[in-house]
Backbone as a ProteinNet text record, in pm:
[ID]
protein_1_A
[PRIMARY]
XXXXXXXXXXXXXXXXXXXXXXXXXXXXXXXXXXXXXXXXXXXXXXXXXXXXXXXXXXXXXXXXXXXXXX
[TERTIARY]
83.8	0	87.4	40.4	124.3	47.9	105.6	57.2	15.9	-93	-112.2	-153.1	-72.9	-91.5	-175.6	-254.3	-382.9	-448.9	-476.7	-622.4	-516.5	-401.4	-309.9	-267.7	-272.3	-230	-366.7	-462.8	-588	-605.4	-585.7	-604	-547.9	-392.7	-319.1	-387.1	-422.6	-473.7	-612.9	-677.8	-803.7	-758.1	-694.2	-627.6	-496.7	-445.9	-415.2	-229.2	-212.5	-54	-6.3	104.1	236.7	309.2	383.3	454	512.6	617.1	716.7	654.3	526.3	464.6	433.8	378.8	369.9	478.8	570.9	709.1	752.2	673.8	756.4	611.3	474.4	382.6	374.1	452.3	441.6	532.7	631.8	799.7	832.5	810.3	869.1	1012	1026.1	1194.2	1134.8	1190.1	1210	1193.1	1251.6	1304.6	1152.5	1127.7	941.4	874.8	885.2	797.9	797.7	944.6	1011.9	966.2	923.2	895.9	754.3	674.4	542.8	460.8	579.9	544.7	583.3	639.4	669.8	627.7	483.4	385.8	463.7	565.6	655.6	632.1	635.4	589.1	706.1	656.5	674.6	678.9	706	690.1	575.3	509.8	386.8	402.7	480.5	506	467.5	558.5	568.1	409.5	309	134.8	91.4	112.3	100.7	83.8	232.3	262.3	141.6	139.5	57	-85.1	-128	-274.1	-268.6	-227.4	-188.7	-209	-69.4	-102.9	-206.1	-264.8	-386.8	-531.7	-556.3	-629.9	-714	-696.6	-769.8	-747.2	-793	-757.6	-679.1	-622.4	-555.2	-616.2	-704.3	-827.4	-819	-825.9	-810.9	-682.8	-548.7	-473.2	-373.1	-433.5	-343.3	-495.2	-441.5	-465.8	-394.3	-448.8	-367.5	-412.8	-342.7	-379.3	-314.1	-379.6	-343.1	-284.3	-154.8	-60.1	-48.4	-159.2	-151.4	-59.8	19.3	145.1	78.7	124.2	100.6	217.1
-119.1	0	124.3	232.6	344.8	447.5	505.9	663.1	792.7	853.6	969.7	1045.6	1158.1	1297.3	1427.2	1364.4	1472.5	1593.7	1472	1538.9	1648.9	1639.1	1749.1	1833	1873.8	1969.9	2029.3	1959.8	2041	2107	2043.6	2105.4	2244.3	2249.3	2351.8	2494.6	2424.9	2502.8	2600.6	2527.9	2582.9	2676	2626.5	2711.8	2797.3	2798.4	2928.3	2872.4	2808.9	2761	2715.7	2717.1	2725.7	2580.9	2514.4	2390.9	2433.5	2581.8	2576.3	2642.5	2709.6	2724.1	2586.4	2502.3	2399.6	2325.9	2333.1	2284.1	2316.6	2475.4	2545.5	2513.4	2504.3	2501.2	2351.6	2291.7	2096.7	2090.8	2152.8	2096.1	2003.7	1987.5	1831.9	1942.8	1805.5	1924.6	1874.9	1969.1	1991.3	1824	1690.9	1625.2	1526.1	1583.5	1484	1553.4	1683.9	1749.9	1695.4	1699.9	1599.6	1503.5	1384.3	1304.7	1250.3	1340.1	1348.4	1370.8	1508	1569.1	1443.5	1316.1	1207.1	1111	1098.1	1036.4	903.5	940	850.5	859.5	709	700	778	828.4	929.9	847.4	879.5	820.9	860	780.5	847.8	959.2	942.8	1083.4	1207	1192.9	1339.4	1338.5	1239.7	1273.6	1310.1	1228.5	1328.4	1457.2	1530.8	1659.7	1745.9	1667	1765.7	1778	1671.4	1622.9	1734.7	1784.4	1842.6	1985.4	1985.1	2191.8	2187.9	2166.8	2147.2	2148.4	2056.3	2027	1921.5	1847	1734.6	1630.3	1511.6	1357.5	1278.7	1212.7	1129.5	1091.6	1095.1	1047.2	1193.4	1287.5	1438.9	1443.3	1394.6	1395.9	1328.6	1161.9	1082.5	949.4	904.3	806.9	691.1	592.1	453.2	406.4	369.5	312.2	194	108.4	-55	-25.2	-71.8	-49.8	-190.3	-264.1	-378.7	-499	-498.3	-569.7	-614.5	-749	-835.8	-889.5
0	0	0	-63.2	-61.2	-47	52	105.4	-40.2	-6.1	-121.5	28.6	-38.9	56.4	2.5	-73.5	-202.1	-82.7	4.6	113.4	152.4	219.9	325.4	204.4	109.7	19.1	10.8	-1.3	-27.4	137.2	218.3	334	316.6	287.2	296.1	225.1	109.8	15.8	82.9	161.4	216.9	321.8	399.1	478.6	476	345.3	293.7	351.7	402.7	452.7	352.8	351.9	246	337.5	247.7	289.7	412.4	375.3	491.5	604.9	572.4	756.7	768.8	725.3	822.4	849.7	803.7	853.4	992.4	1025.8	1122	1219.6	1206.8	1244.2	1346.2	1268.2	1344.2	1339.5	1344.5	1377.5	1303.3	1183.4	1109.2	1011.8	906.3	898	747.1	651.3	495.8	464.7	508.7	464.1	403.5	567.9	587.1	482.5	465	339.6	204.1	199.3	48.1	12.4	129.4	102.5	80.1	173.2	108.2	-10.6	-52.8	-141.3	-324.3	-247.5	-372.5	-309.4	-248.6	-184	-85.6	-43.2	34	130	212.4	345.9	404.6	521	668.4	825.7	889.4	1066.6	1081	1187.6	1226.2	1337.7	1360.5	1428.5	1368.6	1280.1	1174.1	1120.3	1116.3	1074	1180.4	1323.4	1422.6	1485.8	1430	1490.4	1361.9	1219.7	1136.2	1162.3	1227.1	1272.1	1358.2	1485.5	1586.1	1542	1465.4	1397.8	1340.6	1266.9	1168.2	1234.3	1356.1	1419.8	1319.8	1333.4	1228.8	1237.5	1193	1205.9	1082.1	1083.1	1036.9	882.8	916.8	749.9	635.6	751.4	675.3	599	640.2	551.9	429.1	492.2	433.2	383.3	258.3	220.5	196.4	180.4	114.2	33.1	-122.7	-229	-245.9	-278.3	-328.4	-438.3	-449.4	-517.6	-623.9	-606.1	-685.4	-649.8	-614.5	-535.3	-423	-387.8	-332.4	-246.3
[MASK]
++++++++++++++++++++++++++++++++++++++++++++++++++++++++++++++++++++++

């Protein structure tokens, strides 16, 4: 299964935040951004701290797609 991060960009978008405020907003670092941003899994930590700044749940920002692979 592989992570899509669609929903947390649209979030951003609604609420008007830019990648690097939320960088500074949830304390995660450039690297976690990078990697989202090439739908690559993250710690759950780092969905955590964004759940946290954001105020929102886990469903609000991340999905999982069946990647076909078995």
């Amino acid at each position: 299964m592989k992570p899509n991060y669609n929903k947390l960009w649209k979030l951003l978008i609604d609420k008007k935040i830019k990648k690097t405020q939320l960088k500074e907003l949830a304390g995660i670092n450039s690297n976690s951004i990078a990697k989202m941003g090439k739908d690559e899994p993250v710690h759950m930590e780092v969905l955590m701290k964004i759940c946290a700044a954001l105020e929102c749940g886990l469903e609000d920002i991340v999905e999982f797609e069946n990647g076909g692979n078995k």
